[in-house]
C-alpha positions as CSV (number, residue, x, y, z in Angstrom):
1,X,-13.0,150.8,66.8
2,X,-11.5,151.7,63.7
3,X,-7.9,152.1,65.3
4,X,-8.5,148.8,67.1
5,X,-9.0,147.2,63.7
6,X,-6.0,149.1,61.8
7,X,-3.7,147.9,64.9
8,X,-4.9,144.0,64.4
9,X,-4.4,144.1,60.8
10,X,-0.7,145.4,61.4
11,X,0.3,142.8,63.6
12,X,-1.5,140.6,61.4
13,X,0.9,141.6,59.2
14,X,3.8,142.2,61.1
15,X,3.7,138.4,62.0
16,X,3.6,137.3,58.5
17,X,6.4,139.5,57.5
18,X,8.2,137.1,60.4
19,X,7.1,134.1,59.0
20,X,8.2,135.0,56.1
21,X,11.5,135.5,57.3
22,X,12.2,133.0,59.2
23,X,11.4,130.8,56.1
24,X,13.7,132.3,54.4
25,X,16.7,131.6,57.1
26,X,15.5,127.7,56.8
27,X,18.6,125.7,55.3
28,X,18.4,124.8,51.6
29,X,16.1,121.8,50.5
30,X,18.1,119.8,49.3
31,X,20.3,119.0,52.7
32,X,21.5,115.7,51.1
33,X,24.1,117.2,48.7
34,X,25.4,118.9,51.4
35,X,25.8,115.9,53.3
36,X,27.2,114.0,50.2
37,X,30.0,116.4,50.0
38,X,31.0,117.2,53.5
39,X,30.3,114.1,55.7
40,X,32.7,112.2,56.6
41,X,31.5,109.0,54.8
42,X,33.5,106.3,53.0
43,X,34.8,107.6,49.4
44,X,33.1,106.1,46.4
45,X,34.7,106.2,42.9
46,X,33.6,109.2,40.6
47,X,30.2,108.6,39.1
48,X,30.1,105.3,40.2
49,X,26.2,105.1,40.5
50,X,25.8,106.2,36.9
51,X,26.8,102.7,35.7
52,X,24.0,100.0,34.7
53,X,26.2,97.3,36.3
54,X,24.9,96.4,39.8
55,X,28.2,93.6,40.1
56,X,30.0,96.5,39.3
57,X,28.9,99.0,42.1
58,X,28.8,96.0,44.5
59,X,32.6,95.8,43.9
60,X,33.5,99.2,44.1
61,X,31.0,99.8,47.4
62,X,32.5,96.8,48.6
63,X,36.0,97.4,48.2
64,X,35.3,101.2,49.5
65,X,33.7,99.9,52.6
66,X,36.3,97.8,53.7
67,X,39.1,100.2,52.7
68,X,37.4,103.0,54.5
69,X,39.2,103.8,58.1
70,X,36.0,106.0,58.8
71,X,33.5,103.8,59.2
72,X,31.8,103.5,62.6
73,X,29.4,99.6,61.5
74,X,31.1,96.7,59.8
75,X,31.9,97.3,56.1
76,X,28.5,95.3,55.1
77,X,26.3,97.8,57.0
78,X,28.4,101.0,56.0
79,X,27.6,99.5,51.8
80,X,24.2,99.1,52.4
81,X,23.8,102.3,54.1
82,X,25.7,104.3,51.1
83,X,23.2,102.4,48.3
84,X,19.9,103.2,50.5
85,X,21.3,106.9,51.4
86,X,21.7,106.9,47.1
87,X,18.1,105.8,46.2
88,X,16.5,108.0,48.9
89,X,17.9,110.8,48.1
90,X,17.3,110.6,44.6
91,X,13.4,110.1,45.6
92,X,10.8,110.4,43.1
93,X,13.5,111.2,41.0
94,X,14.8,108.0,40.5
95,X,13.9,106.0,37.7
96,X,11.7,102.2,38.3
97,X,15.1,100.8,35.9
98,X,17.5,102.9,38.1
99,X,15.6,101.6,41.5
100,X,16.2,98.1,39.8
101,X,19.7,98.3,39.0
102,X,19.6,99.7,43.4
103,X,17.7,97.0,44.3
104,X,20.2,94.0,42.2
105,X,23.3,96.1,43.4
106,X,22.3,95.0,47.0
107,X,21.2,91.7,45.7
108,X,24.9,91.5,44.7
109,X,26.5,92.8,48.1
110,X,24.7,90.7,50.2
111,X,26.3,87.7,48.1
112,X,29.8,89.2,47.8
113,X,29.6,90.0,51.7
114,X,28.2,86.1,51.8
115,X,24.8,87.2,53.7
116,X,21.3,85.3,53.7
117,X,19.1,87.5,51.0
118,X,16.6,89.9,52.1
119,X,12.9,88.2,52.6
């Protein structure tokens, strides 16, 4: 019986070995700066989403959208789409005054683009 317990215990821990390794062949966490840099997205001006100017982003989204030859949705939806990619990915991370300067920069595109606002 002894064996038959010594046997258990190594597959046991032959299977968490596995598990192990397999976690360790996962792709990295943070998928999204991968994504940033190799998708084939519209191209938005260097360290554009560092500024505290929501008009400002607007613009620059805006004019990047509707430049962008790579877009598969209207240039309205492919804006929106790059500011909501930006605060999700940020997460948690994201300060409340840097989810408010988000939230007025599409505010601002939906009246440059001349859309109803959001309810």
């Amino acid at each position: 019986m002894a064996k038959a317990q010594a046997a258990r215990k190594s597959t046991t821990t032959g299977r968490k070995a596995t598990m192990t390794a397999r976690k360790s062949t996962r792709s990295p966490r943070k998928w999204s700066a991968k994504v940033t840099e190799t998708s084939d997205a519209m191209a938005l001006e260097k360290d554009l989403f560092k500024s505290d100017n929501p008009q400002r982003i607007a613009a620059s989204v805006k004019r990047s959208a509707e430049r962008s030859h790579r877009r598969k949705s209207s240039p309205f939806r492919s804006a929106m789409s790059m500011l909501t990619f930006y605060k999700n990915r940020a997460g948690r991370n994201l300060s409340p005054r840097r989810k408010g300067i988000i939230d007025a920069t599409k505010k601002r595109l939906r009246r440059l683009f001349h859309r109803p606002a959001a309810s």
